[in-house]
C-alpha positions in Angstrom: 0.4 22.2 -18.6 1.2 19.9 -16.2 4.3 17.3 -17.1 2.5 14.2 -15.5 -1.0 14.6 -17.1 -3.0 11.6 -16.6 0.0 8.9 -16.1 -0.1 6.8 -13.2 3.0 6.7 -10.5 3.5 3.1 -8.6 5.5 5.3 -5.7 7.7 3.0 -3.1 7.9 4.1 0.3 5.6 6.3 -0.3 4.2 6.9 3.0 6.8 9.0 4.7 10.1 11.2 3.6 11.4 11.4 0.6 8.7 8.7 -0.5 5.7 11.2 0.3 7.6 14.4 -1.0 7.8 12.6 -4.1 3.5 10.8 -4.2 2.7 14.3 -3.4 5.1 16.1 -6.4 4.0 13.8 -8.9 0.7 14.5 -8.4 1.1 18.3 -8.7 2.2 17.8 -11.9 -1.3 15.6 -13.3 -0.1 11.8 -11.8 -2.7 9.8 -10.4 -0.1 7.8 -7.9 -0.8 4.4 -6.1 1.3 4.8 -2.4 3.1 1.9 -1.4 4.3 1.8 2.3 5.2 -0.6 4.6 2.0 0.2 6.5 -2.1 0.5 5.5 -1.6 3.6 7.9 0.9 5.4 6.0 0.1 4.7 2.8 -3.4 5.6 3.2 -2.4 8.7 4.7 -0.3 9.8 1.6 -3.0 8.6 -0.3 -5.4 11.4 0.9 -3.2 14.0 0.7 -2.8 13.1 -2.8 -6.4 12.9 -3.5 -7.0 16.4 -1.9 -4.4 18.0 -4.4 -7.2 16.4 -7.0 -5.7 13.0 -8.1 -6.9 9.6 -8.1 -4.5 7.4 -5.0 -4.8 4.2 -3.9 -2.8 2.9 -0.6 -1.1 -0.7 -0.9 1.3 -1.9 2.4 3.8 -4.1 1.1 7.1 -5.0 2.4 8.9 -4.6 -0.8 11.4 -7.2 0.1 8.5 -10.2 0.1 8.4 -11.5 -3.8 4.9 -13.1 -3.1 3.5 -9.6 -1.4 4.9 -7.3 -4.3 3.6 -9.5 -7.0 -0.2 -9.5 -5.6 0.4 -5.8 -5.4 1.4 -5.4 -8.9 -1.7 -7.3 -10.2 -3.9 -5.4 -7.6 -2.5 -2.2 -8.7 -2.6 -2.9 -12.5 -6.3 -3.9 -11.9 -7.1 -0.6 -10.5 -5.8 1.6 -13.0 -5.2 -0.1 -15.8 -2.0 0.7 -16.5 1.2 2.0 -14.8 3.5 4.9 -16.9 6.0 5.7 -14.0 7.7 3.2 -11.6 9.7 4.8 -8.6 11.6 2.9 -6.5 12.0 4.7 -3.2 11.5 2.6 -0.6 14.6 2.3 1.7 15.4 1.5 5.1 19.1 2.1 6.9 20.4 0.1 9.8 23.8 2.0 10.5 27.0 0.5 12.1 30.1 -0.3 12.1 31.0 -3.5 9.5 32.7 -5.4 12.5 29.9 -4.9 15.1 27.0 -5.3 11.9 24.6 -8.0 12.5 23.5 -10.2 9.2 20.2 -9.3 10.2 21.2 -5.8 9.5 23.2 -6.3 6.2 20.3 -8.4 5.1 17.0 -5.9 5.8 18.6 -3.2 4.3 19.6 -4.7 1.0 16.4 -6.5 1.1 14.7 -3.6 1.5 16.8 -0.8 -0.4 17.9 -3.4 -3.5 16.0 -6.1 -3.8 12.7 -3.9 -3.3 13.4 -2.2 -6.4 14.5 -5.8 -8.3 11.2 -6.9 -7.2 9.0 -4.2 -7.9 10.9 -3.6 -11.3 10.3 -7.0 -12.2 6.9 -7.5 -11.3 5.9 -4.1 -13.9 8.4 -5.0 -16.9 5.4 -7.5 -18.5 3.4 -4.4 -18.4 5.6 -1.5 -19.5 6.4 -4.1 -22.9 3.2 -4.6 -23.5 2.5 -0.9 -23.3 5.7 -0.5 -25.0 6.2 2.7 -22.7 7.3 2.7 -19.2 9.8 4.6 -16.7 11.4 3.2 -13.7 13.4 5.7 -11.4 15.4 4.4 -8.7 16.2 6.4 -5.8 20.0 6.3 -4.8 22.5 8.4 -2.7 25.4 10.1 -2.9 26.4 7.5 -0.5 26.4 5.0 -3.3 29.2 7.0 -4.7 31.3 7.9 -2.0 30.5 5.3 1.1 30.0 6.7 4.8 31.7 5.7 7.9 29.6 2.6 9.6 26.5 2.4 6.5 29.0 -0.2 4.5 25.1 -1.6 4.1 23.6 1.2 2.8 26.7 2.3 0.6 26.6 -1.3 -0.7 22.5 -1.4 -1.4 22.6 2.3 -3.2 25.7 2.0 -5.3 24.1 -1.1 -7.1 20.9 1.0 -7.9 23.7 3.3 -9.6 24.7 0.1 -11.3 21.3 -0.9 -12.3 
């Protein structure tokens, strides 16, 4: 029996990596999984793959890190299937140097992207998963959270408060 029969996956950065690896487990095991990338490309991509294994997908590009584009996905999504059973925050981005040479922009996409994605995307299913009263969010870390890395003080910082989360 598969462990995922007939729930329904919201998957972030779904459309490449560890995003894709994980769309494409999920619905292995029964999920039908809605693929959120950064772009209609990707996401539709994963998407098909996912429907080939049997599924139900839908493709949504959102930049996680824009409140306004997260929470018309969320409504979209909802109004498509209904329901959501499994959150998974996954999208991440890493812009890698040293703290003295970083760039604010820098700091700033990757905890936009890699933290506040997941805040966003959390938020915008919590009404949901209470009023379901059933719901699972999974963020995606990294060891790197726990330990740090030599020049991704940005990345270190945006994973280790998913740990904390």
């Amino acid at each position: 029996m598969n462990q995922l029969a007939n729930q329904i996956a919201v998957v972030t950065g779904a459309g490449r990596g560890i995003g894709r690896a994980i769309a494409l487990k999920f619905a292995a095991e029964g999920a039908d999984v809605a693929c959120v990338s950064r772009t209609a490309e990707n996401a539709g991509k994963v998407a098909e793959e996912v429907r080939a294994v049997g599924r139900k997908a839908w493709a949504h590009a959102v930049d996680v890190a824009d409140a306004a584009a997260v929470a018309a996905a969320a409504e979209k999504i909802l109004g498509e299937t209904g329901r959501v059973d499994v959150l998974v925050n996954n999208a991440g981005v890493t812009r890698d140097g040293l703290l003295m040479r970083m760039s604010e922009a820098d700091w700033d996409a990757v905890l936009d992207t890699n933290l506040k994605g997941a805040f966003l995307f959390t938020k915008a299913f919590t009404r949901a998963f209470v009023k379901q009263r059933s719901g699972r969010i999974i963020n995606v870390a990294s060891v790197i959270g726990l330990i740090g890395s030599a020049g991704q003080c940005n990345y270190a910082a945006s994973k280790a408060a998913l740990l904390a989360a």
